[in-house]
GUGUDO-309164 format. One record per residue: x, y, z of N, C-alpha, C in turn; residue in one letter. Coordinates in nm, 2 decimals. Layout:
      n.x      n.y      n.z     ca.x     ca.y     ca.z      c.x      c.y      c.z   code
        X        Y        Z        X        Y        Z        X        Y        Z      A
...
//
This chain:
      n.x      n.y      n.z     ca.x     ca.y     ca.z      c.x      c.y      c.z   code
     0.08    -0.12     0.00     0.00     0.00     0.00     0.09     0.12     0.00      X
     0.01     0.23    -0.05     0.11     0.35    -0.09     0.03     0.45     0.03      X
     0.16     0.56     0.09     0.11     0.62     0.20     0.03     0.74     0.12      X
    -0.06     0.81     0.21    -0.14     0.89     0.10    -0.08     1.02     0.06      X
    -0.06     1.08     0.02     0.01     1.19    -0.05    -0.07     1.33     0.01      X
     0.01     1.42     0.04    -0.04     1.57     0.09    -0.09     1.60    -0.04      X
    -0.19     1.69    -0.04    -0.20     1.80    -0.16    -0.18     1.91    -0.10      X
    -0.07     2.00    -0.21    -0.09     2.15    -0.19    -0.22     2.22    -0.18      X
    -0.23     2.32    -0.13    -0.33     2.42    -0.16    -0.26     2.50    -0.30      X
    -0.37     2.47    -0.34    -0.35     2.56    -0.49    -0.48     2.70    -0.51      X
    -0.40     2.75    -0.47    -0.50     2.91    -0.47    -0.50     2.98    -0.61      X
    -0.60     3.07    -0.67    -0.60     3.12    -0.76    -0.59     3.28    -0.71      X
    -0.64     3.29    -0.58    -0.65     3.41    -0.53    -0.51     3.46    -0.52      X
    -0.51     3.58    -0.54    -0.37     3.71    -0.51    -0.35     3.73    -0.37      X
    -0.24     3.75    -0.35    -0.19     3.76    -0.22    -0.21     3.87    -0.15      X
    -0.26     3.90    -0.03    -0.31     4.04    -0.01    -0.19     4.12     0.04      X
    -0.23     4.21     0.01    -0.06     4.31    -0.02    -0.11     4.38     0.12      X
    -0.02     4.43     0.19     0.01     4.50     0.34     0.00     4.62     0.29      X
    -0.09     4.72     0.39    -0.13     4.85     0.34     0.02     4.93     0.37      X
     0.02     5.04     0.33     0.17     5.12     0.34     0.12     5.20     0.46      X
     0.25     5.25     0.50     0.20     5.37     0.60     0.13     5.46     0.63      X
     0.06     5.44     0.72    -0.07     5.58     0.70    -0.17     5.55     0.61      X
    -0.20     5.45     0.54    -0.30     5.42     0.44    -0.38     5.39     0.56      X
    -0.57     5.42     0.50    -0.64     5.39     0.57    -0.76     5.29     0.44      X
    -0.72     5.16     0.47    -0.80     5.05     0.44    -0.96     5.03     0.47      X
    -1.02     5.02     0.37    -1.20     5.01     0.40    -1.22     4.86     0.40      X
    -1.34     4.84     0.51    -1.33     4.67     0.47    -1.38     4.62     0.36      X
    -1.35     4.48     0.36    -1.40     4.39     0.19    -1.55     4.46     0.14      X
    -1.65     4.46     0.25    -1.77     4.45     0.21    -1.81     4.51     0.33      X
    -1.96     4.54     0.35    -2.05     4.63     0.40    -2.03     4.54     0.56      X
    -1.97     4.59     0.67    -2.02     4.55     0.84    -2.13     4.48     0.80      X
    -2.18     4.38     0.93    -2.24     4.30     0.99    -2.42     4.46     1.01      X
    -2.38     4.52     1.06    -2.47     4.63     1.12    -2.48     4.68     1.01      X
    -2.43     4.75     0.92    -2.45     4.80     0.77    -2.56     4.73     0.67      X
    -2.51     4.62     0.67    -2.62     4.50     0.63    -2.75     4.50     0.66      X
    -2.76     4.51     0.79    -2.84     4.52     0.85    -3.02     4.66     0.85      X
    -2.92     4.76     0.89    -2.97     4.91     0.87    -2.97     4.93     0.69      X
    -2.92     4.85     0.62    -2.96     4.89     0.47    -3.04     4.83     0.45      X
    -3.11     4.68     0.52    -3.22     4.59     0.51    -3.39     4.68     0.56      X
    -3.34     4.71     0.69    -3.40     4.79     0.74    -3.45     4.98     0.72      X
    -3.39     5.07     0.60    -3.42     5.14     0.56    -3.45     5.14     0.43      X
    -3.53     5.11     0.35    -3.61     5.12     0.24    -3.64     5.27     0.22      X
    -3.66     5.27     0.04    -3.70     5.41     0.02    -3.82     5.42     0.07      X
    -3.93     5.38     0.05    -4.06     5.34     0.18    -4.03     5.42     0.28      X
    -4.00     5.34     0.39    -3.94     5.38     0.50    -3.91     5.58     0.50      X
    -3.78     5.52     0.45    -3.76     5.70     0.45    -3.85     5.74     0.40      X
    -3.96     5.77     0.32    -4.04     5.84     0.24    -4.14     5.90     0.37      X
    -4.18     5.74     0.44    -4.24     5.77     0.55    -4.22     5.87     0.64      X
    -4.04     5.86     0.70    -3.99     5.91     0.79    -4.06     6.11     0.76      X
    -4.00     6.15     0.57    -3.98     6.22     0.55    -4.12     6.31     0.58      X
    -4.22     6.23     0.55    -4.42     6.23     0.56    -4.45     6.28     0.69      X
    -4.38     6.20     0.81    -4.40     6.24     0.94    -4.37     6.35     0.97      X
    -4.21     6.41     0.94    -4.17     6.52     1.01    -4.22     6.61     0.98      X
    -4.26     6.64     0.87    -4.33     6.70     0.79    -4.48     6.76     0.83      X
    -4.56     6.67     0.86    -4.70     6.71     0.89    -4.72     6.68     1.01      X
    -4.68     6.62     1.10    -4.69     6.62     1.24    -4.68     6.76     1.30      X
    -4.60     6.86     1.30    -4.60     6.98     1.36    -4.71     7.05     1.28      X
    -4.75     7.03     1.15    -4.86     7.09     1.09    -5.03     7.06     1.22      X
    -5.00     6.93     1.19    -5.11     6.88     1.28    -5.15     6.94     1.42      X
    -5.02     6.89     1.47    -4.94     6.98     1.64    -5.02     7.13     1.62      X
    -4.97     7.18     1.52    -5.05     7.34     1.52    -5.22     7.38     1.48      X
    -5.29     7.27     1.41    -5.38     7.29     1.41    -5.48     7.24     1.51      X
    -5.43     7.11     1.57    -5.51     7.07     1.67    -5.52     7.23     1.83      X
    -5.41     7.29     1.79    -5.35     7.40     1.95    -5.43     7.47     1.90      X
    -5.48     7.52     1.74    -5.54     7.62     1.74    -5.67     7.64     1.75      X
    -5.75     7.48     1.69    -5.91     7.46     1.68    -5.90     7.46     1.85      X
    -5.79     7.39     1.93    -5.84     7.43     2.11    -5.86     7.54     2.12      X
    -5.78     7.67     2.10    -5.80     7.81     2.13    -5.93     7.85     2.10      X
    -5.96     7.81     1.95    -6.10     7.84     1.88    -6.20     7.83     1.97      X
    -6.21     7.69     2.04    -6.32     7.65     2.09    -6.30     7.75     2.24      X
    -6.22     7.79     2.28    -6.21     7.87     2.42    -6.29     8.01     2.39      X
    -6.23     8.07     2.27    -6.34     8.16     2.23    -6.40     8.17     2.17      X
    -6.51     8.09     2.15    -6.65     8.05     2.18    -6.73     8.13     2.26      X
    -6.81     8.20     2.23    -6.89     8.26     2.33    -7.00     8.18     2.38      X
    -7.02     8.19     2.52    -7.13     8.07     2.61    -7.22     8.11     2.54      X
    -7.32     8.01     2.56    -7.50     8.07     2.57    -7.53     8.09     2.64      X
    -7.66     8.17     2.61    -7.73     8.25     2.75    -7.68     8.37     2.75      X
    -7.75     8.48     2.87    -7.86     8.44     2.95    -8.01     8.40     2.91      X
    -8.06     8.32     2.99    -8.22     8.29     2.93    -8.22     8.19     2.89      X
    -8.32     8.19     2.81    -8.33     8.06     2.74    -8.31     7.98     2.64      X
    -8.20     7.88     2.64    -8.13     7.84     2.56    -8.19     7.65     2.53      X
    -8.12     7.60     2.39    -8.15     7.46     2.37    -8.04     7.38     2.34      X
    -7.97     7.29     2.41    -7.86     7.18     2.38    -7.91     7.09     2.36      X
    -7.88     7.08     2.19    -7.92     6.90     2.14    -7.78     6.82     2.20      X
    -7.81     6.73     2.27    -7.69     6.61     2.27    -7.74     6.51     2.17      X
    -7.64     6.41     2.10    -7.67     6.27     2.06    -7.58     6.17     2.12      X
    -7.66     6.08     2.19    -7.53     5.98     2.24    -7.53     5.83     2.12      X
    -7.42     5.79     2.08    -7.36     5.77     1.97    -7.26     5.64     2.10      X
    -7.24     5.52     2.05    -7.13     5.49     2.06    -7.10     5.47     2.23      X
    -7.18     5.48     2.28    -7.17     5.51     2.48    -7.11     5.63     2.50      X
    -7.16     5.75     2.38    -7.06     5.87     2.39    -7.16     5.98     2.40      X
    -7.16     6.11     2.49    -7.23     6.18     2.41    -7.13     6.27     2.30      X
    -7.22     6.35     2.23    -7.18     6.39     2.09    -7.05     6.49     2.13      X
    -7.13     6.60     2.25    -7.05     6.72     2.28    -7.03     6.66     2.43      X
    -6.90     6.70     2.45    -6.89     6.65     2.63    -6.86     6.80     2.67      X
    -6.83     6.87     2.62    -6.84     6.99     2.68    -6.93     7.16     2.63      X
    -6.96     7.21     2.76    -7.11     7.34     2.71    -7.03     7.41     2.77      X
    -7.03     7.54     2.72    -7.03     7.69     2.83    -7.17     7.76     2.81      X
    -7.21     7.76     2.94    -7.31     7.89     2.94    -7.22     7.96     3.02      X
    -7.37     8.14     3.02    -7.38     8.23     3.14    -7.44     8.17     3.22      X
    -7.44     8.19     3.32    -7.49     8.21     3.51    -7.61     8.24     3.45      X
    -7.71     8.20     3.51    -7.88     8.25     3.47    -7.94     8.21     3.35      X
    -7.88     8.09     3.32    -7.96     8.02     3.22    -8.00     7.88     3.21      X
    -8.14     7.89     3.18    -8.21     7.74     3.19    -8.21     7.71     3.04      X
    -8.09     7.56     3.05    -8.11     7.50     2.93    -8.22     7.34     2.94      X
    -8.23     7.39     2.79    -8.37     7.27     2.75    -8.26     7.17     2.69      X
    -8.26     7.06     2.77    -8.12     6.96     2.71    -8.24     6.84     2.62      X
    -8.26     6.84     2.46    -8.29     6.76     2.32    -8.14     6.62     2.40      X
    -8.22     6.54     2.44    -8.07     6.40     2.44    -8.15     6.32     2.34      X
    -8.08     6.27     2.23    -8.13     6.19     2.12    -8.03     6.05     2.17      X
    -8.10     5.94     2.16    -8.06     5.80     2.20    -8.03     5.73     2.05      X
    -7.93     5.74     1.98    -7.87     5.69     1.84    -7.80     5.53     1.87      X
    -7.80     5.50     2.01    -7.76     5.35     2.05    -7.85     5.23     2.02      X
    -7.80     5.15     2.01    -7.89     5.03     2.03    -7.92     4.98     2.23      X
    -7.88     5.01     2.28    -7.91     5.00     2.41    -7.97     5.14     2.47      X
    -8.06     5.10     2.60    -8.05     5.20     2.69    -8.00     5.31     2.71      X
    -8.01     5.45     2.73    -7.93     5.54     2.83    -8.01     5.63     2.90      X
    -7.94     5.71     2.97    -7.97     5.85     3.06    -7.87     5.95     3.02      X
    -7.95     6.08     3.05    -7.89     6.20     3.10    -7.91     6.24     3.21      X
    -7.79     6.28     3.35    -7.86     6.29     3.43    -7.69     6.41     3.47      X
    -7.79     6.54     3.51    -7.66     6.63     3.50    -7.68     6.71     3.68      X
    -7.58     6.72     3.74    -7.61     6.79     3.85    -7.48     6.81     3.93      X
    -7.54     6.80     4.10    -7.37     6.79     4.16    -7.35     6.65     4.24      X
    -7.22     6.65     4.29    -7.17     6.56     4.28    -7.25     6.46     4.36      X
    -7.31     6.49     4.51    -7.42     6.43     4.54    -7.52     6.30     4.46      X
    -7.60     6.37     4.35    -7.64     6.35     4.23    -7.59     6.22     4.20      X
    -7.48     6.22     4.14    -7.41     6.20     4.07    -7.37     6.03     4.16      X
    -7.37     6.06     4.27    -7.28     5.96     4.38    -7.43     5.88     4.38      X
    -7.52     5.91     4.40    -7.63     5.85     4.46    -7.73     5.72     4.30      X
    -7.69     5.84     4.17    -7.71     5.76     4.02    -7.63     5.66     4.05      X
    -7.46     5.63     4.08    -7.38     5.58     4.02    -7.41     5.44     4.11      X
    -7.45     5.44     4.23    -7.46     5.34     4.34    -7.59     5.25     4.30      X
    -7.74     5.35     4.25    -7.84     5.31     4.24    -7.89     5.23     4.15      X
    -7.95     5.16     4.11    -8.01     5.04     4.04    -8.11     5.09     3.97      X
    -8.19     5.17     3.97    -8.29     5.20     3.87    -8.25     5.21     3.72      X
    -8.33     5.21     3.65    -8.31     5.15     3.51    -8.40     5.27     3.46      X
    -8.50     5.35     3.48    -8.54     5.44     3.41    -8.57     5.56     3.53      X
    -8.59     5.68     3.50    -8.65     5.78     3.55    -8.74     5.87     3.51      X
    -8.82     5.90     3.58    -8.92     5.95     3.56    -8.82     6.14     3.48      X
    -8.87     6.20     3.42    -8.85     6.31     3.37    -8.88     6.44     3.47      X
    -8.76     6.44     3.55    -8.79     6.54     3.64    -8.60     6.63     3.61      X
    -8.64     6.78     3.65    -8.48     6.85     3.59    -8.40     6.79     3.64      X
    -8.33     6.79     3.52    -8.14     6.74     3.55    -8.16     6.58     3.50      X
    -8.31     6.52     3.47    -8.26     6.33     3.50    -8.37     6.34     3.38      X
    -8.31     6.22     3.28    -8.41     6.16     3.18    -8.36     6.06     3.12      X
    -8.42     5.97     3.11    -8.42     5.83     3.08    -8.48     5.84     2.92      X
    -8.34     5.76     2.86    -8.37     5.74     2.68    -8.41     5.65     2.60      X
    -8.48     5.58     2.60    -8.49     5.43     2.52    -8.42     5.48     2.41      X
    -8.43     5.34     2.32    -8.36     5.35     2.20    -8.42     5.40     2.10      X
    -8.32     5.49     2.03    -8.40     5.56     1.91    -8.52     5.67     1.93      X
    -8.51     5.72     2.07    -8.56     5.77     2.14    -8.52     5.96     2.15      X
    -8.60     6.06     2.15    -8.57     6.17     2.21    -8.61     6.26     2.32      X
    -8.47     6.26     2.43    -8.56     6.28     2.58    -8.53     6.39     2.61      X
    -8.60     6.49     2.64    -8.61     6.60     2.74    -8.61     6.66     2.85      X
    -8.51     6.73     2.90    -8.48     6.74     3.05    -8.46     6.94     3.06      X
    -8.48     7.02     3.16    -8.36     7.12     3.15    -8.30     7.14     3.30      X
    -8.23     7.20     3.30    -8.11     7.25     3.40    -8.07     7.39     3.45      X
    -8.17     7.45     3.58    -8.10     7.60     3.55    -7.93     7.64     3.60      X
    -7.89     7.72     3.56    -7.73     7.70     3.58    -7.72     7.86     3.65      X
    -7.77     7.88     3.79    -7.75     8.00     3.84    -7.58     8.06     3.94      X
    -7.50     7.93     3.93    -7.36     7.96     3.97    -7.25     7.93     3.88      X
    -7.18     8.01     3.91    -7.06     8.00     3.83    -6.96     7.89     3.84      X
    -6.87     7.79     3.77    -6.82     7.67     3.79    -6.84     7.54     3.72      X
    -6.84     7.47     3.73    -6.90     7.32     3.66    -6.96     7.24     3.67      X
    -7.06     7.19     3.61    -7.15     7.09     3.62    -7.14     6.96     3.55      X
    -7.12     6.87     3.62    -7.12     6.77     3.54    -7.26     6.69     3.50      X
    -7.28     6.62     3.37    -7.35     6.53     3.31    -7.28     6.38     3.29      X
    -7.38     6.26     3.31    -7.35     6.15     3.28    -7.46     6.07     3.26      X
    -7.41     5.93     3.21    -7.48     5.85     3.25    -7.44     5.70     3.29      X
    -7.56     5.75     3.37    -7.51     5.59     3.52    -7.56     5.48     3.47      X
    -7.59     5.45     3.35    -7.66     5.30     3.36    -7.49     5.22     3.40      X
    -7.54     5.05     3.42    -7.43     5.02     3.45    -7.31     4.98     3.39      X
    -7.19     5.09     3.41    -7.07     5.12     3.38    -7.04     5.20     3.23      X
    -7.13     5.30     3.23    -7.16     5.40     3.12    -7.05     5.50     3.14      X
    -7.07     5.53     3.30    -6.92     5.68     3.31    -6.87     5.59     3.29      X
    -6.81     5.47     3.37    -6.69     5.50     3.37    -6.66     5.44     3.19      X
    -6.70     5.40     3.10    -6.67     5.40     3.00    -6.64     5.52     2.91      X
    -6.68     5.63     2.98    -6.69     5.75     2.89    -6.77     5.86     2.89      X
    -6.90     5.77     2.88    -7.02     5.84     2.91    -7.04     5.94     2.99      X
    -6.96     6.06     2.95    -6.98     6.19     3.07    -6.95     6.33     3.03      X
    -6.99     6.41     3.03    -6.94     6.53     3.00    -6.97     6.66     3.15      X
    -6.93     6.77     3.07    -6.95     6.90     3.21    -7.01     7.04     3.10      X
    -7.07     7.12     3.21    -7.11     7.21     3.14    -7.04     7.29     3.25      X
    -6.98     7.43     3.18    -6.88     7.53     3.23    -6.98     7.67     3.24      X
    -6.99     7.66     3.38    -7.10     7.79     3.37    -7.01     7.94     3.37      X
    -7.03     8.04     3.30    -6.93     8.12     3.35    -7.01     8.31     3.39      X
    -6.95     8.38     3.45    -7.03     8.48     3.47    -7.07     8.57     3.37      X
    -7.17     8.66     3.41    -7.25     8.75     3.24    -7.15     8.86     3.26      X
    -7.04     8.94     3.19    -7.01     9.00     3.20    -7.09     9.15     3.25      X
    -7.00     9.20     3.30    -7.07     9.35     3.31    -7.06     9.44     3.24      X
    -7.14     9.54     3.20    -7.10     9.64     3.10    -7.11     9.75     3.17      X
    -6.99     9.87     3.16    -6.98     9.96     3.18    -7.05    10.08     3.16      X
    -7.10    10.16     3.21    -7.15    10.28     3.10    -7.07    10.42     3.12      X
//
């Protein structure tokens, strides 16, 4: 028997030549992380990126502005005024009213749900004694009215102090799902002569 024989390595590759002094050498091909972040940024992507920076601060400013808008809003009232609500969704439509001091509103609550609700708006009292209690309808006395479905109920509310009133409704677990708004009473200005 014959012993088995080495084989050379037989390379076709060139020998890699030693950089000279001070040469600054790039590597063969793209880092491990380069690979990576070029997988991960598509023109997409950036297009996106560019989309965002772009209209986000647009947005940013008009959402700050329509808030201001709505601040200067002039309340309703004095006297006699009408707030349509629609509750939508376990929502009402508007969660928030300004009146003046000295005005009785006629609250239109339209029931657009497939279930049950109330409007029942007062102070906190009120509010503590709905949220505990069991009843399921109310008779239509101010501040409380009970809405079947598809239904439009009528209530009003005189609002003779300045501050907040809250509205909700207590069927069970309506606030705390959402179901609530406040009405911001504020004073009639005075006029000078």
């Amino acid at each position: 028997m014959s012993a088995p024989t080495a084989m050379a390595d037989v390379s076709t590759a060139a020998p890699a030549l030693a950089p000279l002094p001070g040469e600054r050498t790039a590597p063969a091909g793209p880092t491990p992380r380069a690979r990576r972040a070029r997988r991960f940024v598509s023109p997409h992507v950036a297009l996106l990126l560019v989309a965002l920076a772009t209209f986000v601060p647009i947005v940013a400013g008009y959402s700050s502005a329509s808030a201001h808008a709505e601040d200067t809003t002039p309340p309703l009232g004095p006297g006699v005024v009408t707030v349509k609500l629609d509750m939508r969704y376990s929502r009402f439509d508007q969660s928030e009213v300004r009146v003046y001091e000295g005005t009785l509103v006629r609250f239109e609550v339209t029931n657009s749900d497939p279930i049950h609700h109330e409007f029942m708006i007062g102070d906190q009292a009120m509010h503590d004694a709905h949220e505990r209690g069991t009843k399921r309808f109310h008779p239509p006395i101010p501040g409380e009215v009970s809405v079947d479905i598809g239904r439009t109920g009528l209530t009003t509310y005189r609002f003779d102090t300045p501050g907040t009133v809250h509205f909700a409704c207590h069927l069970n677990g309506h606030a705390a799902y959402g179901m609530t708004g406040s009405v911001t009473v504020v004073p009639v200005p005075t006029t000078r002569a």
